[in-house]
Every structure is written in C-alpha cells, then in structure tokens.
C-alpha positions as CSV (number, residue, x, y, z in Angstrom):
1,X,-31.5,76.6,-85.1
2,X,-35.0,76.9,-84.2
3,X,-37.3,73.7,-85.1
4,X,-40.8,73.3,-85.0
5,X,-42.8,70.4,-84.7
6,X,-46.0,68.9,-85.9
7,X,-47.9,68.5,-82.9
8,X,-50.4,71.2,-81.5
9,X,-48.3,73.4,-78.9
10,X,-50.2,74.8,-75.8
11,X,-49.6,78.2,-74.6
12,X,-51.6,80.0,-71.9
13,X,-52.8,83.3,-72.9
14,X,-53.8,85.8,-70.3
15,X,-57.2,86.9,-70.9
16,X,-56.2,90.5,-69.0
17,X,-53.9,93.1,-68.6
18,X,-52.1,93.9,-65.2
19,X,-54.6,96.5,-64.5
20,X,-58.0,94.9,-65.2
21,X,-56.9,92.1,-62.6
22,X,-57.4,93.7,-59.6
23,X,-60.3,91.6,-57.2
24,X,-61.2,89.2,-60.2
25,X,-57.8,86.6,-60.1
26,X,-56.0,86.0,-63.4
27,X,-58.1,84.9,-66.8
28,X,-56.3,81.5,-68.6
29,X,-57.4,80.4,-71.7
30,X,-55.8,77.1,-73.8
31,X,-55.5,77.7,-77.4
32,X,-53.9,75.2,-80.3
33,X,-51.7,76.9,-82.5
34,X,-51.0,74.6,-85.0
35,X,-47.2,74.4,-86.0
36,X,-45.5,72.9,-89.3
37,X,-44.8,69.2,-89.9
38,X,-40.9,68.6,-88.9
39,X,-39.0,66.4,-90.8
40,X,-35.9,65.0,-88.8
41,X,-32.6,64.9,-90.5
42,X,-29.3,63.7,-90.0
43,X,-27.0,65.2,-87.7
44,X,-22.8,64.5,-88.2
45,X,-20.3,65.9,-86.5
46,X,-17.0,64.8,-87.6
47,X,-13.1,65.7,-86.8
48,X,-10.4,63.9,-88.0
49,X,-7.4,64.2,-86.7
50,X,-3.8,62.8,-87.7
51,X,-2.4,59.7,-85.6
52,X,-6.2,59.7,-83.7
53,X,-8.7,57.0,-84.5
54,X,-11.2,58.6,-86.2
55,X,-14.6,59.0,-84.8
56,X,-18.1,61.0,-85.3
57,X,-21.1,61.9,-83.9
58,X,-24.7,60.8,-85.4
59,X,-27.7,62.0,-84.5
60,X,-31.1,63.3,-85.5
61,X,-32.3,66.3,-85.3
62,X,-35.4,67.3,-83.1
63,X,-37.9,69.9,-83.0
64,X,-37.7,73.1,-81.2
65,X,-40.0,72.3,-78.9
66,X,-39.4,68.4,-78.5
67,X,-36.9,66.5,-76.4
68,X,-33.4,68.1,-75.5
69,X,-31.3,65.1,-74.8
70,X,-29.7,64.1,-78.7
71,X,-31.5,61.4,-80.8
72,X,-28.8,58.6,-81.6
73,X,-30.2,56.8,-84.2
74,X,-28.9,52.9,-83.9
75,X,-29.6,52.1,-87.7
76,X,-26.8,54.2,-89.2
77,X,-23.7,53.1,-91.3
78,X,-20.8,55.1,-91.6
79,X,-18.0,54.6,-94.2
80,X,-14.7,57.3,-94.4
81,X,-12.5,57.0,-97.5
82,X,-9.2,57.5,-97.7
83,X,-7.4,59.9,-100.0
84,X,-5.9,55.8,-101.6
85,X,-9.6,55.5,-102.0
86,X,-9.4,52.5,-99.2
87,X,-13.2,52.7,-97.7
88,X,-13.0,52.2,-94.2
89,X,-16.2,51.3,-92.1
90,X,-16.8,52.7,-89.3
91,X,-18.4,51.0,-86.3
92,X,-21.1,51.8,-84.0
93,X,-19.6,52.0,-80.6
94,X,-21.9,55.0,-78.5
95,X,-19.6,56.2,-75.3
96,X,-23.1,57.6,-74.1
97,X,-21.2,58.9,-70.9
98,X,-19.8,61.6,-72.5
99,X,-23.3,63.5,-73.0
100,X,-23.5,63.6,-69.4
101,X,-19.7,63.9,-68.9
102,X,-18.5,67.0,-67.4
103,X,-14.5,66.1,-68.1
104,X,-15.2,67.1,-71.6
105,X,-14.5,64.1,-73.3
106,X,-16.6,64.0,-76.9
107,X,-19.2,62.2,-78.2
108,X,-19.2,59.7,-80.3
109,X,-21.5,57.3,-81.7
110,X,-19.2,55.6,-84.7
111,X,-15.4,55.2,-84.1
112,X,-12.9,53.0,-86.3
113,X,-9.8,50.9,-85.5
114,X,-6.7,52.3,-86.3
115,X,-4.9,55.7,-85.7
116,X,-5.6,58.1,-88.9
117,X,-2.7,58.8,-91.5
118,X,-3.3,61.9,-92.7
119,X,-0.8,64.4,-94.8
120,X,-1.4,68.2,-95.8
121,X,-3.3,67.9,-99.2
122,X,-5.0,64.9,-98.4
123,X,-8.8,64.6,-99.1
124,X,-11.0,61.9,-97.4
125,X,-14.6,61.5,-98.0
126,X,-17.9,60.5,-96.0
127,X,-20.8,58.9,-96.1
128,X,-23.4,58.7,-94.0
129,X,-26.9,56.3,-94.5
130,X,-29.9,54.8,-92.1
131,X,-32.4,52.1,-93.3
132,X,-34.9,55.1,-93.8
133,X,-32.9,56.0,-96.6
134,X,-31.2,59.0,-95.7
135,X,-28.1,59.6,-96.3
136,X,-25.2,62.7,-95.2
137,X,-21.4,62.7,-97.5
138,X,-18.9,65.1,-97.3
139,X,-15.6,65.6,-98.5
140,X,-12.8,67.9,-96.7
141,X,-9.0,68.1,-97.5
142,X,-6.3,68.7,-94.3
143,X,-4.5,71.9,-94.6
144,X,-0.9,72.6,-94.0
145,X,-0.5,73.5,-90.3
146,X,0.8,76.4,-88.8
147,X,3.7,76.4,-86.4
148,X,3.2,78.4,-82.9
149,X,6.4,81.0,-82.8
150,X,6.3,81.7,-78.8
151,X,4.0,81.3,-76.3
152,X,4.2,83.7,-73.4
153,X,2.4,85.7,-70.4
154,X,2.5,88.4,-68.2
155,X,1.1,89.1,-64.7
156,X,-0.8,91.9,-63.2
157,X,0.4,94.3,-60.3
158,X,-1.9,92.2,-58.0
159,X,-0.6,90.5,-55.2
160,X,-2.2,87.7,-53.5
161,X,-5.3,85.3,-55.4
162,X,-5.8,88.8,-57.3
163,X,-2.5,88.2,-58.9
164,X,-3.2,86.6,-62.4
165,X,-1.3,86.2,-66.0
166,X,-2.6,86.9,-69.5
167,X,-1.3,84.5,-72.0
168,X,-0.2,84.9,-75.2
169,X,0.0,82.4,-78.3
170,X,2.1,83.8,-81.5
171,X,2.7,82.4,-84.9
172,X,2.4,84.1,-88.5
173,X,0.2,84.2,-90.8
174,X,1.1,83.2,-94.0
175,X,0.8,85.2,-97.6
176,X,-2.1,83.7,-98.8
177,X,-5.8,85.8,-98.1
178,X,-8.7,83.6,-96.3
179,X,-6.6,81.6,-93.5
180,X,-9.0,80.8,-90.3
181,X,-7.8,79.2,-87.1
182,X,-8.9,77.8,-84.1
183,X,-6.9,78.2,-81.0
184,X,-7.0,75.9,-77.6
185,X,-5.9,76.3,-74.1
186,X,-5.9,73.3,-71.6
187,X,-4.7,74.2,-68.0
188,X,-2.9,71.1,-66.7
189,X,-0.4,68.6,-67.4
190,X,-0.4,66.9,-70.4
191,X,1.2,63.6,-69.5
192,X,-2.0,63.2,-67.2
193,X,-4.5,64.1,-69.7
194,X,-5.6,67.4,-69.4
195,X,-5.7,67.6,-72.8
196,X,-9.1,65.2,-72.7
197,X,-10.7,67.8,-70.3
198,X,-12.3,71.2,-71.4
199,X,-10.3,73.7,-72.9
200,X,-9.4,76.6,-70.4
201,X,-10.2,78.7,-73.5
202,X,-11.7,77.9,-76.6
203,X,-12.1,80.6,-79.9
204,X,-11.4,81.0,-83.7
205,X,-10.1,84.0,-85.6
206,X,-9.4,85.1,-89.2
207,X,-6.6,86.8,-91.0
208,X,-8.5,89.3,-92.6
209,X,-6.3,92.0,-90.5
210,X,-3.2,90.4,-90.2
211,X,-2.5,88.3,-93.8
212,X,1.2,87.2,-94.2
213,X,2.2,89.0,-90.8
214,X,2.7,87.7,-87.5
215,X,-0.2,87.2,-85.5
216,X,-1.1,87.2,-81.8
217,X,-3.8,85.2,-79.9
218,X,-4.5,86.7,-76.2
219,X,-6.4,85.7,-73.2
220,X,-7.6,88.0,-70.2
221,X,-5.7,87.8,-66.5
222,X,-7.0,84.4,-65.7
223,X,-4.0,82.3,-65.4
224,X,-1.9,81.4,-62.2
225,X,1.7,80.7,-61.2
226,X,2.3,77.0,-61.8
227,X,-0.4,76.8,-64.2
228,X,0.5,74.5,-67.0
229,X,-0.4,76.0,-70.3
230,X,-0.7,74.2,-73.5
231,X,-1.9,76.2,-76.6
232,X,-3.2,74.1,-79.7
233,X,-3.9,76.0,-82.8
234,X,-5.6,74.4,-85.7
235,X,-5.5,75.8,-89.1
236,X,-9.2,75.5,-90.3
237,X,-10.9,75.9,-93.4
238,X,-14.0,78.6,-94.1
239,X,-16.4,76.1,-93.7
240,X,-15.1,75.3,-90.6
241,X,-14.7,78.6,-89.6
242,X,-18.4,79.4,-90.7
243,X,-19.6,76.0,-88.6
244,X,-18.2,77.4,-85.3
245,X,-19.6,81.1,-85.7
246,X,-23.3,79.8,-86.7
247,X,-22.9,77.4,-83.7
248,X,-22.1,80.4,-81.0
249,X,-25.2,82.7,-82.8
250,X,-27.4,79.9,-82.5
251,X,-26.4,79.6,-78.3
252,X,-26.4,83.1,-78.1
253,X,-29.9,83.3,-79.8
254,X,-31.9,80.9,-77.8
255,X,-34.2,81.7,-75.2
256,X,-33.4,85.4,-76.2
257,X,-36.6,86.9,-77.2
258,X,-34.3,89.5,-78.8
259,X,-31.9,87.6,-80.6
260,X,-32.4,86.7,-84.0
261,X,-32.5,83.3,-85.0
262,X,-29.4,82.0,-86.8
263,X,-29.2,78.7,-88.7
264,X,-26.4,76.1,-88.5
265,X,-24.1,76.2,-91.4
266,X,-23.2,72.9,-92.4
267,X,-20.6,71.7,-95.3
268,X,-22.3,68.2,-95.5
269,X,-24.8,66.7,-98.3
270,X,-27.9,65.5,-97.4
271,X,-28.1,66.5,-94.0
272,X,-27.1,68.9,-90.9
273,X,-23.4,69.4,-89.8
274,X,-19.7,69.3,-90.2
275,X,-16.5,67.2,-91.8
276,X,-13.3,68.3,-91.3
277,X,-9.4,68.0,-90.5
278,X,-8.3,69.7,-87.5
279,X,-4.4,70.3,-88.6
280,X,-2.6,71.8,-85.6
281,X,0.2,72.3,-83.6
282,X,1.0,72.8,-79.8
283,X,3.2,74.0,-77.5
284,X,3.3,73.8,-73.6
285,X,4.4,76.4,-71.1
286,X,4.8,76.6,-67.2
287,X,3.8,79.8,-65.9
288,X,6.7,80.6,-63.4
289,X,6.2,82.3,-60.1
C-alpha cells in the first residue's frame, strides 16, 4: 500500500537531457514537493488457531517514504472474546527476534495464556485500543475443515542432483460455492520442528473451477528423496482469501514503476489488517528413494 507522508520529500531533478551533457557535467536542482499529511493507523494481524495460544501482531502503520522496520506501539490493549462471551486479555509480550528471524517463526506483540478451544461454528471477537484512542475489532467464525484424501509425488527422468519430485496434496471440495483454502508445505521432520520454520511452499486457491469435486494442489520438481513432506491445508474464509491476494499485489507492486498500486484489504474496524481462524488439517509423507 503506498503511504505518503507529511514532510517535504527531496528529489533530484536533472536539469538536462543525455545529449545536452556532453563537456558541461550533469545539472542538479533540489526541489520540495509537498506530500499529504499521513495519519498512522493501527495495524493487527491476527490467527487463531485451535489448541495454540493465541497471539497477534500490533503495529502502526508508516508512511511510504518513512522508516521500514514495523512501529510496535507499547500502549495498546488487546482483549479476544470467546464464542461463551468470556473476554480474555491479552498480554503484551514482543518476541522482537522474530522480525529479524530467518527460521520463520512469527511475530508477535500480544500473546495470551492458555491453548485456544475452538470448534467449527464458533465466533470470537477482537478488540484492539491505544491511549490515543484508536481502536481496531473484528469478528471471524472458524470454518469446518477439510480433510487431505492423499498426498503423493512423482519424480523426473533425471538422474543425479537433477533428479527431483513434484508433490501432490488431494482432498475434495465440498457442494457448497465460495470455499477458499490455503495450502502449506514444510520440508523436514515434524517432531523437530520444522513446522516453526518457513513453509517449503506457501499459496491459496479457490473452488471456483472445481465446486463439490475433488481437488488437487501441485508443486513443481523441487523435492528430493528422503525429503519429509508435510502438507497443511487450511480452509479460509473470502476475507481471508482476499487478505492474502492484496498482500502479494502490494509486494509485487513496489518498487515497480509499472505496477499498479494495490491496497491492503482488511476485515477489521477501525484500522488496517486481518482476524481469522486458520481451520486445517495435515498429513506427512516420506519421499522414498
């Protein structure tokens, strides 16, 4: 999302063209170019997931041209109800080593106690408020999961390092229209906690060509023998679905003097960002040799 702040932005302007620069050196001139005041909102991002202690990330928003490291704002209180209407605070407890973290562990800046409880149907509610008096809520419901069928994989007619597996992830779709999912691959055991690590691959997908019938998820030749596999998909709402595509435009979009630039869609109040339930299931394969 592009930003802009209130501050005077310098740009050098080149006084001449490529041709009129021959024996004279190159022309600078500063100008101001006044930009638009910036007001900076709250940013959450927030995933619940069942039997996980539920956590989200706070922060501010900046301006385009302003600082790239994220704002977390230290005056913030975060409360999550339950679908038993039990309000649950949420403490701030920053593990500022995952912004730098390369292992892929996420970010958090509020976390609470105890593991979630969370059933199909369920809807939980959040708020989100600073002593400036801003203030983010949400609501989001968990969906019913959907089981993974199979997983499997097939290799190339390589030999050698060239030799390399696709993998597959099936499961069908069920009857109803508008189901979005989110599918996860970790390389690596489980038991040792590759699942904390960044996903091998990471993409969501619609059922707008494949309602009610069963459904396959692919990868390219990228995997090796004795690779463990472990596909998660997550059943996700529009919303959700609409969150993840705005996020990739907006990537694809900056610094691209080309691009267009897109806007993050958010399903919170008040502010910038998401709330959901990631409902999903998983299932682990070997790759043989």
């Amino acid at each position: 999302m592009l930003d802009f702040t209130g501050k005077l932005a310098k740009y050098a302007v080149l006084a001449g063209g490529i041709g009129g620069l021959g024996g004279c050196g190159a022309l600078q001139n500063d100008i101001d170019v006044p930009l638009p005041f910036y007001a900076s909102e709250l940013v959450v991002e927030c995933y619940l997931e069942p039997g996980k202690v539920p956590s989200l990330a706070v922060t501010t928003s900046v301006p385009y041209l302003g600082v790239v490291l994220p704002q977390v704002p230290t005056d913030v209180t975060v409360t999550l109800t339950l679908p038993n209407g039990t309000a649950v605070p949420l403490t701030f407890a920053p593990n500022f080593r995952a912004l730098v973290d390369t292992t892929g562990e996420k970010f958090h800046s509020h976390i609470g106690r105890t593991p979630l409880v969370a059933r199909p149907g369920d809807v939980f509610k959040l708020d989100v408020r600073d002593t400036q008096g801003r203030r983010v809520t949400g609501t989001t419901t968990m969906l019913v999961p959907v089981a993974i069928d199979s997983v499997e994989h097939k290799f190339n007619d390589k030999t050698g390092a060239e030799r390399k597996a696709y993998f597959l992830t099936n499961f069908r779709d069920p009857s109803t229209p508008n189901d979005y999912y989110r599918l996860q691959l970790h390389r690596g055991n489980p038991a040792r906690g590759a699942l904390r690590r960044r996903p091998e691959v990471d993409y969501t997908a619609q059922d707008r060509l494949n309602n009610g019938r069963a459904f396959t998820l692919g990868t390219s030749y990228r995997f090796s023998a004795n690779d463990t596999i472990t596909a998660t998909l997550y059943r996700i709402d529009e919303s959700f679905y609409r969150f993840q595509q705005s996020v990739r435009d907006a990537r694809n979009a900056n610094g691209n003097p080309f691009g267009q630039p897109s806007a993050i869609f958010s399903n919170v109040q008040g502010g910038i960002g998401i709330f959901t339930v990631l409902s999903g299931t998983s299932a682990t394969k070997v790759i043989p040799r």
